[in-house]
Residue frames as a rotation matrix with the C-alpha (Angstrom) as fourth column:
UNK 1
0.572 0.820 0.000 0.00
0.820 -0.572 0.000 0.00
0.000 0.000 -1.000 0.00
UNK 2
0.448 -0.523 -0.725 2.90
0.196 -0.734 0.650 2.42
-0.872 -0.434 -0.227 1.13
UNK 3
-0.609 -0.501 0.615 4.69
0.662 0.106 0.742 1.47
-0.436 0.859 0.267 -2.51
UNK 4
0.026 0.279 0.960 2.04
0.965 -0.259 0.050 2.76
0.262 0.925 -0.276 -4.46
UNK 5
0.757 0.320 -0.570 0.90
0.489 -0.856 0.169 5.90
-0.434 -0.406 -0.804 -2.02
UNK 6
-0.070 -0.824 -0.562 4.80
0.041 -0.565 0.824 6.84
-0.997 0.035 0.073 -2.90
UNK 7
-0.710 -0.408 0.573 4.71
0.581 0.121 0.805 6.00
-0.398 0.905 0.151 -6.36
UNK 8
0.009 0.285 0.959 1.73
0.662 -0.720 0.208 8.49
0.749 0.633 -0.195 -7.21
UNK 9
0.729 0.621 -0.288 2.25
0.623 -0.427 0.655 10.89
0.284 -0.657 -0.698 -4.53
UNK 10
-0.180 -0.978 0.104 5.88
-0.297 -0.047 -0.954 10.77
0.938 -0.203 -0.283 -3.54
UNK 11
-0.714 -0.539 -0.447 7.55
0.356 0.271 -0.895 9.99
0.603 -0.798 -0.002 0.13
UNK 12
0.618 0.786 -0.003 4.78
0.359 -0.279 0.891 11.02
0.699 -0.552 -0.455 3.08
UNK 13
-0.093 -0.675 0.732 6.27
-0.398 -0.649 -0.649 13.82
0.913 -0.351 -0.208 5.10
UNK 14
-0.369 0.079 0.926 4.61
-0.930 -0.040 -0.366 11.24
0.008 -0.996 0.088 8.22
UNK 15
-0.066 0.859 -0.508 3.49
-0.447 0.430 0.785 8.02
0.892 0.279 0.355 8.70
UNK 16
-0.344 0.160 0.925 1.60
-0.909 -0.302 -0.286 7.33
0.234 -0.940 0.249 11.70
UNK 17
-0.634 -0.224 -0.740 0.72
-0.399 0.914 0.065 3.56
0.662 0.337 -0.669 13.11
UNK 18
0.070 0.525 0.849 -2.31
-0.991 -0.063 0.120 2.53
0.117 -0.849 0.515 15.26
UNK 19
-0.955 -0.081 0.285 -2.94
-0.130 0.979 -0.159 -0.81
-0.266 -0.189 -0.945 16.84
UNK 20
-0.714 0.697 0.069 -6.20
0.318 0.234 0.919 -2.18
0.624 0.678 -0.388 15.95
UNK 21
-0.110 0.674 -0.730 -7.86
0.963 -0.109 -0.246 -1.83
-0.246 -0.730 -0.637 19.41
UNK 22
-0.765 0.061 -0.641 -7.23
-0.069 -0.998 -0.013 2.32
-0.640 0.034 0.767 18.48
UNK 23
-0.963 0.110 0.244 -8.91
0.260 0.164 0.952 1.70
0.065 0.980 -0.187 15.58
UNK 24
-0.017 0.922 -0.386 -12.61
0.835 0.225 0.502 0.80
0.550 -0.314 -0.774 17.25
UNK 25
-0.407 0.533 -0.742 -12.57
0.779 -0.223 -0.587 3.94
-0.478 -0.816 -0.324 19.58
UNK 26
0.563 0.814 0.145 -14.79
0.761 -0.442 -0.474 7.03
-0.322 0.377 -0.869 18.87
UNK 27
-0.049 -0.556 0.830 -13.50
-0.044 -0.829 -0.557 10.56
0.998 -0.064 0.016 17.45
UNK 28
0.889 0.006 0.459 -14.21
-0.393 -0.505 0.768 11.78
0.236 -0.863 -0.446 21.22
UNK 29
0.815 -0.579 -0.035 -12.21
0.192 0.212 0.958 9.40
-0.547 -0.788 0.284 22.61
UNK 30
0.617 -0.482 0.622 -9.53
0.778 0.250 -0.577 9.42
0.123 0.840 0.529 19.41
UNK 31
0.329 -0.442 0.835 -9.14
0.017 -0.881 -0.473 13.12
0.944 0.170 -0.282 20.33
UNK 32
0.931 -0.266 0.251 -8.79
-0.310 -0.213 0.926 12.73
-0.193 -0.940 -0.281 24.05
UNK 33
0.708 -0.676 0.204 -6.30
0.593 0.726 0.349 10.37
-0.384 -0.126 0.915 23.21
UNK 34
0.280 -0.581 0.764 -4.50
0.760 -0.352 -0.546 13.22
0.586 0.734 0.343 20.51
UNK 35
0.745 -0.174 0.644 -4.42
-0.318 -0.941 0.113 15.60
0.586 -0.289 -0.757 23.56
UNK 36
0.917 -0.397 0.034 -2.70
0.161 0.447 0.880 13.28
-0.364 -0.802 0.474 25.78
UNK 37
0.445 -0.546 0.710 -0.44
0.894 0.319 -0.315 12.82
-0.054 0.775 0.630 23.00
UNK 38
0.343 -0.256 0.904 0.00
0.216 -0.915 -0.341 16.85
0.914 0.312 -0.258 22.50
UNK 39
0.788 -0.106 0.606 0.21
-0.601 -0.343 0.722 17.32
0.132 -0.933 -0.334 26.56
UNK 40
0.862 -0.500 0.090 2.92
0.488 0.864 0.125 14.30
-0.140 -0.064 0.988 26.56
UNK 41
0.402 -0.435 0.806 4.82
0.819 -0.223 -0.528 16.06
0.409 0.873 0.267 23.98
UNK 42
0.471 -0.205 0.858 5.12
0.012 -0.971 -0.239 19.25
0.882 0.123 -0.455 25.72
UNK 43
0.932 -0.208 0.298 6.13
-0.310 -0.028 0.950 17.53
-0.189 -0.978 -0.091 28.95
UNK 44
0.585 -0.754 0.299 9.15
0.792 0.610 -0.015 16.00
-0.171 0.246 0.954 26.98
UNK 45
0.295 -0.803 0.518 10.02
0.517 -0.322 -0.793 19.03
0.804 0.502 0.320 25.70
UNK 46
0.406 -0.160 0.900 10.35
-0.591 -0.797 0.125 20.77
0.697 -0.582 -0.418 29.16
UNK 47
0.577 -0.748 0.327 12.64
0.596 0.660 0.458 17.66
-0.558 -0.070 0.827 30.11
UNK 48
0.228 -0.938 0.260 14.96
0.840 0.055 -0.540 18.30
0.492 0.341 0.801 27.59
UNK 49
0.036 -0.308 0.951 15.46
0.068 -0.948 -0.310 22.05
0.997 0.076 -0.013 28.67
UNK 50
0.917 0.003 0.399 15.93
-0.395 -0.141 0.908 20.76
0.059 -0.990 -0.128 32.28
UNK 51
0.512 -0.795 0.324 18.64
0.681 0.606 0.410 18.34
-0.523 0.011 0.852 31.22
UNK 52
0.529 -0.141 0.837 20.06
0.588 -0.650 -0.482 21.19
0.611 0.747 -0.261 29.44
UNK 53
0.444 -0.557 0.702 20.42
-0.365 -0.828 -0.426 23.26
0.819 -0.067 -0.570 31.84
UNK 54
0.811 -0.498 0.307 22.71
-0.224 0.222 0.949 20.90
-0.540 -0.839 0.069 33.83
UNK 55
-0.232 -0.840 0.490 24.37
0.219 0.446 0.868 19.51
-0.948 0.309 0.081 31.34
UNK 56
0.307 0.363 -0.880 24.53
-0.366 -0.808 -0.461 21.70
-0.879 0.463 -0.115 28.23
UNK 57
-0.745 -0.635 -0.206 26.52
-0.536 0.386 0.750 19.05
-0.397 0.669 -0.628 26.15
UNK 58
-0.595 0.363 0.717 23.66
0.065 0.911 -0.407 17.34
-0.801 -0.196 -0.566 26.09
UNK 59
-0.480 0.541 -0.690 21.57
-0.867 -0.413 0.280 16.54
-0.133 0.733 0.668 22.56
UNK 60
0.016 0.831 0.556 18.25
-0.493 0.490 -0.719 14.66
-0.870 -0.263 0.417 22.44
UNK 61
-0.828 0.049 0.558 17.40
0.398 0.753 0.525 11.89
-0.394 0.657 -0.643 20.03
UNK 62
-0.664 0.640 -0.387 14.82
-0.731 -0.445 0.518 12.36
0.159 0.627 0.763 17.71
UNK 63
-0.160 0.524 -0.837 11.73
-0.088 0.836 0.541 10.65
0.983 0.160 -0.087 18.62
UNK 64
0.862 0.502 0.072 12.19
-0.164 0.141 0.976 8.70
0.480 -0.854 0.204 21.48
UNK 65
-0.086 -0.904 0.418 14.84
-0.431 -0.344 -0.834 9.59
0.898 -0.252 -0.361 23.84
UNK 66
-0.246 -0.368 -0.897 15.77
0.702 0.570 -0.427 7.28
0.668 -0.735 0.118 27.31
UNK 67
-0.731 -0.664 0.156 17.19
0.461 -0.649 -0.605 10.21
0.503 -0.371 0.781 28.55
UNK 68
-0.711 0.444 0.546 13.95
-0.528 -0.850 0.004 12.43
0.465 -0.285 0.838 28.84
UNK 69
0.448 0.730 -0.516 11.64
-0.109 0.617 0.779 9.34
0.887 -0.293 0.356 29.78
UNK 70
-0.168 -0.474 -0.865 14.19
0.860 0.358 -0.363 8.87
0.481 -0.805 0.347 32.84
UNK 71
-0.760 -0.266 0.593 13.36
0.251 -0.962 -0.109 12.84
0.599 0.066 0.798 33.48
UNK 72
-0.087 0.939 0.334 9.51
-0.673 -0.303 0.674 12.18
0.734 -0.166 0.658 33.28
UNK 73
0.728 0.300 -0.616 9.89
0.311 0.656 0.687 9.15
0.611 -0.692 0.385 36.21
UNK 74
-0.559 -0.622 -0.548 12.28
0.642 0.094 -0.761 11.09
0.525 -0.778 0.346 37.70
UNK 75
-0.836 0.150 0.528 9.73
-0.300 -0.931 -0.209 13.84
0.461 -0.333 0.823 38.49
UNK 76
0.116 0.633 -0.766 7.16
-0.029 0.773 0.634 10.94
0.993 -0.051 0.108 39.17
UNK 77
0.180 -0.239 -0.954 8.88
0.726 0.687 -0.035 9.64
0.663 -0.687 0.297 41.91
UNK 78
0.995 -0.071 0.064 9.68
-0.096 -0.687 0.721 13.17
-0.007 -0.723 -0.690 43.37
UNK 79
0.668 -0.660 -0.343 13.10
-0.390 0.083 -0.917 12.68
0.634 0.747 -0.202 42.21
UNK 80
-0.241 -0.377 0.894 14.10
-0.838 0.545 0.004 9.85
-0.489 -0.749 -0.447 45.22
UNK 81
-0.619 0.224 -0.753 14.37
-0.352 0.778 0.521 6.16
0.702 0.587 -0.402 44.04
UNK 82
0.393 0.708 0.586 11.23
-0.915 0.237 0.328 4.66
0.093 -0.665 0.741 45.85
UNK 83
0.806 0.156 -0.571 12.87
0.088 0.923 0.376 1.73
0.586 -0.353 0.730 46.68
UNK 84
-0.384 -0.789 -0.480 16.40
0.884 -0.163 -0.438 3.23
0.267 -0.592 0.760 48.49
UNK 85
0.878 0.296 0.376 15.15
0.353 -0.932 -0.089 6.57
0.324 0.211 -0.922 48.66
UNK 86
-0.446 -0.803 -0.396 18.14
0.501 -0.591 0.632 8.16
-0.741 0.083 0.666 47.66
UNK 87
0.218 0.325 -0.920 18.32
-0.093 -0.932 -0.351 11.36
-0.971 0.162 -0.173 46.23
UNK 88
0.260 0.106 0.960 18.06
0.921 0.272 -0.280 11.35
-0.291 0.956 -0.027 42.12
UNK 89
-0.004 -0.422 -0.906 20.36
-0.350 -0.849 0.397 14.28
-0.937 0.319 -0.144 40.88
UNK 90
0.870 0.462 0.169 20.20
-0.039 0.407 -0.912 14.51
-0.491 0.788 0.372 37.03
UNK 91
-0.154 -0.825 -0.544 24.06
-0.927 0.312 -0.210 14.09
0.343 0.472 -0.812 36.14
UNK 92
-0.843 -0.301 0.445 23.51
-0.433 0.872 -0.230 10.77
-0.319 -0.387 -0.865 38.28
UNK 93
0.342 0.938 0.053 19.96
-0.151 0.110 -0.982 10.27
-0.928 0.328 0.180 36.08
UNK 94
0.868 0.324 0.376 21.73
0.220 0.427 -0.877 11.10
-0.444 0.844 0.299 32.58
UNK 95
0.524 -0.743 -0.416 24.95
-0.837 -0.541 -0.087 11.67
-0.161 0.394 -0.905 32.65
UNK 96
-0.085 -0.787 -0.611 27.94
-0.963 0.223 -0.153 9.90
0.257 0.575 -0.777 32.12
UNK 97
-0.993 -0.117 -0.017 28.22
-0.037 0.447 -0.894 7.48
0.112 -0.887 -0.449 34.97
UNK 98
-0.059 0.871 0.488 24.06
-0.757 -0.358 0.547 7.00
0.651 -0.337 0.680 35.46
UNK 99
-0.733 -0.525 0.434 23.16
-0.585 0.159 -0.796 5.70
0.349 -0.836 -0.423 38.77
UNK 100
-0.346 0.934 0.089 19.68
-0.344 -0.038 -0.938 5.20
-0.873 -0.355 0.335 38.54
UNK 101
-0.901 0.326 0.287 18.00
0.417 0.463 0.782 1.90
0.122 0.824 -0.554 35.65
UNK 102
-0.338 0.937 -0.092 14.48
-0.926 -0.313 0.213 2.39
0.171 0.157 0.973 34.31
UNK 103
-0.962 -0.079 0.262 12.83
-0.151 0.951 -0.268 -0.63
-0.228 -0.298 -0.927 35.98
UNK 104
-0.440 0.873 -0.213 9.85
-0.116 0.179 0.977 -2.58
0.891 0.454 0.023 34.35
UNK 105
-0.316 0.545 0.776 7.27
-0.947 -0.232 -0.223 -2.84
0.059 -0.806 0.590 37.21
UNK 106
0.781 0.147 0.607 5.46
0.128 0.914 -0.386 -6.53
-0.612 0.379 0.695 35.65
UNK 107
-0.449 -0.876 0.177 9.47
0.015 0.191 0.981 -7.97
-0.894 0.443 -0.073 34.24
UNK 108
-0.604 -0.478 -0.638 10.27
-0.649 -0.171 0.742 -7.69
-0.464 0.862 -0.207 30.46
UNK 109
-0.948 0.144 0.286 8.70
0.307 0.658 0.687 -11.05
-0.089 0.739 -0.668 29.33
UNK 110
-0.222 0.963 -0.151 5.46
0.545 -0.006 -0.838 -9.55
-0.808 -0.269 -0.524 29.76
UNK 111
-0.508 -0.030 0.861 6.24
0.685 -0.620 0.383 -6.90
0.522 0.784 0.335 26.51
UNK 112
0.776 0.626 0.081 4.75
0.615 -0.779 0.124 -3.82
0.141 -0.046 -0.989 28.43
UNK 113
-0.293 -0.936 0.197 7.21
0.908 -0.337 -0.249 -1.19
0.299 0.106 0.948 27.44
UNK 114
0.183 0.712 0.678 4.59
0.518 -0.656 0.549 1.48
0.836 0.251 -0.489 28.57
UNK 115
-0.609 -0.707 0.361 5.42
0.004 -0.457 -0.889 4.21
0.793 -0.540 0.281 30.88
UNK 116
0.184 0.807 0.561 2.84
-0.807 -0.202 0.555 2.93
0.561 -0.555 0.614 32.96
UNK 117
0.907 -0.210 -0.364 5.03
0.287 0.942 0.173 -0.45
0.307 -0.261 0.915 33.65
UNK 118
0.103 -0.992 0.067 8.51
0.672 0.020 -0.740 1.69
0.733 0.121 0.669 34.58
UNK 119
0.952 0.298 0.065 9.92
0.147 -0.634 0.759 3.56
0.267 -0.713 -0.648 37.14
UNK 120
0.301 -0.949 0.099 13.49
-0.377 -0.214 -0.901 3.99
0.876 0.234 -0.421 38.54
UNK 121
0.997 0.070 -0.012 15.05
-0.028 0.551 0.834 2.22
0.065 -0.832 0.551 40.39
UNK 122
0.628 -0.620 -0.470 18.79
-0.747 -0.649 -0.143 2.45
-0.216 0.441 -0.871 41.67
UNK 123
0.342 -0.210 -0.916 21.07
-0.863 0.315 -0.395 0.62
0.372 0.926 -0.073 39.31
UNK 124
-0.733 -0.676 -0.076 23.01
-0.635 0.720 -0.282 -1.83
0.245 -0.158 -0.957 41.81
UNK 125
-0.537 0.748 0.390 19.45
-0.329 0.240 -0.913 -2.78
-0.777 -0.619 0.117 43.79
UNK 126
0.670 0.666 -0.327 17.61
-0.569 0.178 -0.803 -3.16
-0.476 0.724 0.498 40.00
UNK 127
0.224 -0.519 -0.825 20.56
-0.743 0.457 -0.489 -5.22
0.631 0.722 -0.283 38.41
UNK 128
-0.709 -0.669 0.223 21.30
-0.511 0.270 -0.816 -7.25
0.486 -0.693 -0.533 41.73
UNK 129
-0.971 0.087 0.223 17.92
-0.182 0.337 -0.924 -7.68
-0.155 -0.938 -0.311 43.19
UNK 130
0.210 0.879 -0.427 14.86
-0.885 -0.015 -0.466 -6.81
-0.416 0.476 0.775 41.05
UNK 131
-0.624 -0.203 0.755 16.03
0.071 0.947 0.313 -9.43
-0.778 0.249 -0.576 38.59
UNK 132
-0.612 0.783 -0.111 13.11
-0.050 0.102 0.994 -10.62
0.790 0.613 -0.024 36.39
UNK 133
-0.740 0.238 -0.629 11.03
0.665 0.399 -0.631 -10.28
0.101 -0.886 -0.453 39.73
UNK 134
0.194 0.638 0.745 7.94
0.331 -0.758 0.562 -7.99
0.923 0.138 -0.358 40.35
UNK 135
-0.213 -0.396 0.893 8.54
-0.701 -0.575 -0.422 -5.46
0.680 -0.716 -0.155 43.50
UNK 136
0.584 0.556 0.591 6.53
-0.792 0.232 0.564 -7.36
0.177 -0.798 0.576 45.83
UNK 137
0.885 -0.179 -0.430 8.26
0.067 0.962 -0.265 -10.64
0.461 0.206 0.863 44.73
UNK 138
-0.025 -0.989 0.145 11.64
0.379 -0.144 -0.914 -8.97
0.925 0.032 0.378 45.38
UNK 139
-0.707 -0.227 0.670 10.73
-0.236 -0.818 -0.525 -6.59
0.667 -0.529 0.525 48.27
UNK 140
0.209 0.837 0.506 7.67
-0.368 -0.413 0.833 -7.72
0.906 -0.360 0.222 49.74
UNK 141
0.263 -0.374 -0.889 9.45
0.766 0.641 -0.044 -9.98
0.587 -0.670 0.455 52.61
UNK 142
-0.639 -0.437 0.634 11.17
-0.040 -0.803 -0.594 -6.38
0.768 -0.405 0.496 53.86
UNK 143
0.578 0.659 -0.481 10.04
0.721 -0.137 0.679 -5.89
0.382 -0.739 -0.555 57.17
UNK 144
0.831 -0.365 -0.420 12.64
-0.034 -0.787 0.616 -3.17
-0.556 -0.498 -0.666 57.99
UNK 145
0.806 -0.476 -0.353 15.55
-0.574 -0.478 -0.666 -1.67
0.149 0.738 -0.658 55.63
UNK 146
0.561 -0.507 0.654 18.39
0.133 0.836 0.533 -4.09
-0.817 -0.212 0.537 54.66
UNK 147
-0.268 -0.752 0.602 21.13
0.780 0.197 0.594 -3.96
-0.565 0.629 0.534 51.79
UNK 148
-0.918 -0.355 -0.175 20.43
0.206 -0.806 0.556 -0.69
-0.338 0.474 0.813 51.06
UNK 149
-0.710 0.679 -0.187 16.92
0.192 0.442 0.876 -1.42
0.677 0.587 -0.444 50.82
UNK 150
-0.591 0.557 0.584 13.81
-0.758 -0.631 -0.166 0.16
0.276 -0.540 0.795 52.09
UNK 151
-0.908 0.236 0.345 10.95
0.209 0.971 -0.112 -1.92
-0.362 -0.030 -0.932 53.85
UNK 152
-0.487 0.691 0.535 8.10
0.856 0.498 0.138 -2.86
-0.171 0.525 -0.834 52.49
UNK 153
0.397 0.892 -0.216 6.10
0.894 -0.429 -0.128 -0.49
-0.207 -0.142 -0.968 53.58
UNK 154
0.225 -0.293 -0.929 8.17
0.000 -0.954 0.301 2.43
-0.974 -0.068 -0.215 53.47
UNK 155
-0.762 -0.419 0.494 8.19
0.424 0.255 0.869 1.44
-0.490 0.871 -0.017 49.60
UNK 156
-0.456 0.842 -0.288 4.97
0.887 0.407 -0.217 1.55
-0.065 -0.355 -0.933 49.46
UNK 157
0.809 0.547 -0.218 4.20
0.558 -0.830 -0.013 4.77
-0.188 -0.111 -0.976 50.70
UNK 158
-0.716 -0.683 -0.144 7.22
0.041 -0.247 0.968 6.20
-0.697 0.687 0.205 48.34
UNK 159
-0.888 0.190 0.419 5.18
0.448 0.145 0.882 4.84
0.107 0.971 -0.214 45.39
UNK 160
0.184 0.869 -0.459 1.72
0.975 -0.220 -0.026 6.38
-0.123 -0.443 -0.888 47.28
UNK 161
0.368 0.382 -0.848 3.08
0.353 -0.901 -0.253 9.85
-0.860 -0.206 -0.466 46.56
UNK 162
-0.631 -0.476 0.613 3.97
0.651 0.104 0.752 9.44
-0.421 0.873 0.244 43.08
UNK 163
-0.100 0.579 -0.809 2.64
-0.529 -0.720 -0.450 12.42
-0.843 0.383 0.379 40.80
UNK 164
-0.765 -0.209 -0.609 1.01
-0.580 -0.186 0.793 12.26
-0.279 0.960 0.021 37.56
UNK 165
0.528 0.828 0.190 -1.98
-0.837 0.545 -0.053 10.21
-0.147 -0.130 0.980 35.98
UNK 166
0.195 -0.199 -0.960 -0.10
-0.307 0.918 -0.252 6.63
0.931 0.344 0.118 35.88
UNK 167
-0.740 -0.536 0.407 0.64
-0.463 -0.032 -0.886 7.07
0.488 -0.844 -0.224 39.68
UNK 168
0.227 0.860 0.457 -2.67
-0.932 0.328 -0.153 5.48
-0.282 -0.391 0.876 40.54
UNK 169
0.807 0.584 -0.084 -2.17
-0.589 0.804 -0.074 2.23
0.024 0.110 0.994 38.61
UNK 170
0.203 -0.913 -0.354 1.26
-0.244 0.303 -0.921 1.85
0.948 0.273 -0.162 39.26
UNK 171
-0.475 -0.252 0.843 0.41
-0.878 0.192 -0.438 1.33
-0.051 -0.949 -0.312 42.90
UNK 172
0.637 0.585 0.502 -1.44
-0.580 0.793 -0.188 -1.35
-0.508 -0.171 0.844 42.13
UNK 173
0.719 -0.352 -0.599 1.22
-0.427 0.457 -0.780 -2.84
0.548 0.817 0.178 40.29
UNK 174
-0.267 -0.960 0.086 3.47
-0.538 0.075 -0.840 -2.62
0.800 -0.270 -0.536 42.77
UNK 175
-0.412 -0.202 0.888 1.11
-0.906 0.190 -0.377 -4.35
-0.093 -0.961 -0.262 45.24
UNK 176
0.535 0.768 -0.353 0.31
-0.845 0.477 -0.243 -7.32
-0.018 0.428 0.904 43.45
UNK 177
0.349 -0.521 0.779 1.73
-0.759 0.330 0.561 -10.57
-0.549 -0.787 -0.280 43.98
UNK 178
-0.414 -0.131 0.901 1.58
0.660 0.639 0.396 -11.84
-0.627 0.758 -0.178 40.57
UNK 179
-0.942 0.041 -0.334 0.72
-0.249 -0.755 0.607 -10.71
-0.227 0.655 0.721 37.30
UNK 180
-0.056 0.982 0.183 -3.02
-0.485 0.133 -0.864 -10.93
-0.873 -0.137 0.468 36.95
UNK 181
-0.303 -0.308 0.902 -3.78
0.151 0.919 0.365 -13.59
-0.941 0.247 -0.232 34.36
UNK 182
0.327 0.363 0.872 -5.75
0.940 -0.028 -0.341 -12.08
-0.099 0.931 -0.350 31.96
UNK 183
0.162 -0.458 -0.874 -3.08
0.162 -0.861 0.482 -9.15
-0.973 -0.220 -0.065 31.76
UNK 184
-0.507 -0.554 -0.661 -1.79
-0.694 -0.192 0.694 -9.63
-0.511 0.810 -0.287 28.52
UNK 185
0.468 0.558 0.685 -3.57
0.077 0.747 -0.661 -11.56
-0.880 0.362 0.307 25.88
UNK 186
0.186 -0.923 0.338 -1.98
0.161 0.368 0.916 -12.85
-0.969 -0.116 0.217 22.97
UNK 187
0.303 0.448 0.841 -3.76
0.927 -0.345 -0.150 -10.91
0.223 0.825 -0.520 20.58
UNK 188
0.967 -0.209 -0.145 -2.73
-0.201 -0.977 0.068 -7.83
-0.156 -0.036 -0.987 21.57
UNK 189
0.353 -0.936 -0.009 0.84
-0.384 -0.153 0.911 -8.47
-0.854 -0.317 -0.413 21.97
UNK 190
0.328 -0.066 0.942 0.42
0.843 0.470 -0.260 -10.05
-0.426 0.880 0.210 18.69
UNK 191
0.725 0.536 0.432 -0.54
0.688 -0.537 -0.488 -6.98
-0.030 0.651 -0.758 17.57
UNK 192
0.647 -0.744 -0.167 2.05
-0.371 -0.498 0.784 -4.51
-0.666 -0.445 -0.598 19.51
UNK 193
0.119 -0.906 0.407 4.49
0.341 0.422 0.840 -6.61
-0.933 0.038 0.359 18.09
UNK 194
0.568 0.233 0.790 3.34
0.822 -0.111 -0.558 -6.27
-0.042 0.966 -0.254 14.72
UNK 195
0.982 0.029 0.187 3.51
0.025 -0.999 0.022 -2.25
0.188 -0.017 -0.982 15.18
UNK 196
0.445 -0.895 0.019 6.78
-0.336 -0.147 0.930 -2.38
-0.830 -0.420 -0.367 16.19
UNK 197
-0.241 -0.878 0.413 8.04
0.323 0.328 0.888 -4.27
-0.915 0.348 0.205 13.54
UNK 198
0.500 0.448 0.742 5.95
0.861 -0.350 -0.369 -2.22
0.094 0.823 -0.560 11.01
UNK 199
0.852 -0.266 -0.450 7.42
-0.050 -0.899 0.436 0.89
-0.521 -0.349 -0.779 12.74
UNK 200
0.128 -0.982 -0.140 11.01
-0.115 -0.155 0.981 -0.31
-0.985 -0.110 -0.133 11.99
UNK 201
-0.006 0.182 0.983 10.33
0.964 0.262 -0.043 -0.93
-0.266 0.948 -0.177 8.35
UNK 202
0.704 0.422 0.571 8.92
0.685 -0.617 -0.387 1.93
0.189 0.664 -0.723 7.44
UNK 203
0.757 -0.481 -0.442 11.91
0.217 -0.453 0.865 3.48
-0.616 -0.751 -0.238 9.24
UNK 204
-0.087 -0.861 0.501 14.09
0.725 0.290 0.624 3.00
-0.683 0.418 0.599 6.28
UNK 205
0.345 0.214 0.914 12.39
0.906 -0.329 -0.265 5.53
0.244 0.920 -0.308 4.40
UNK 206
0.616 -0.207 0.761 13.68
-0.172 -0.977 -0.126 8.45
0.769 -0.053 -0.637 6.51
């Protein structure tokens, strides 16, 4: 389809990819979704121009950038890792030497790359102890601070004063004890996947 569009049209100065489930919702909701999308956008760009002005060497990716997504969960979290609370300075966020991983809330094999599955977490405690583990799995035993580690509770009510609108369902993530079964269904992730690997295709054209 993309072949011909180019061949009487030329190159598309965009091309944009929904999943199918987008497909089925109304305009209303289509647009709520395009503000989120516009209100997103403008929180990224007032990331970069914080990381800026610490570190002026610094130059964003086009697109999607680590860096500024590590910006928007650092301002989540109140810029303390909720599981050591330690303090989250941005040279030790994006600089050389970062101190502080983006950690998946429900592990990797699940495919939720959404910033509604991530948080920060620091780097020795998330390579060392998270594992492929959900918090609870890893943390929920804590009954009082240990290897650098907060307890339970005092996780908890870290992740209880998270800002923003994902800060609701990310407590519930973190207090589950498993991944709820009908989380992921293999139609969607079918689908996700798809998008992704349609994304990178069409990627070659620009």
């Amino acid at each position: 389809v993309l072949n011909a569009l180019i061949k009487r049209y030329g190159k598309p100065e965009k091309i944009r990819i929904e999943l199918a489930r987008d497909l089925k919702k109304s305009r209303k909701e289509r647009q709520l979704a395009t503000d989120r999308i516009r209100e997103q956008t403008k929180r990224r760009e007032a990331a970069v121009k914080k990381i800026i002005a610490t570190l002026p060497n610094f130059a964003p990716k086009r697109g999607f950038d680590p860096a500024v997504e590590k910006v928007l969960l650092a301002e989540e979290c109140n810029w303390r890792c909720p599981f050591t609370d330690k303090p989250i300075a941005m040279a030790d966020l994006v600089g050389a030497n970062p101190q502080f991983d983006v950690a998946h809330i429900y592990p990797r094999r699940y495919l939720d790359d959404s910033f509604a599955n991530k948080t920060l977490c620091y780097h020795e405690v998330n390579r060392h102890r998270m594992h492929d583990l959900l918090p609870y799995q890893a943390f929920g035993t804590n009954t009082e601070s240990k290897g650098g580690v907060l307890a339970w509770k005092d996780i908890l009510a870290n992740v209880r004063t998270f800002q923003g609108t994902a800060a609701r369902i990310k407590l519930e993530r973190f207090q589950n004890e498993d991944v709820p079964e009908d989380f992921v269904s293999s139609q969607l992730n079918d689908t996700r996947y798809n998008s992704i690997v349609a994304a990178e295709y069409l990627g070659w054209l620009y």
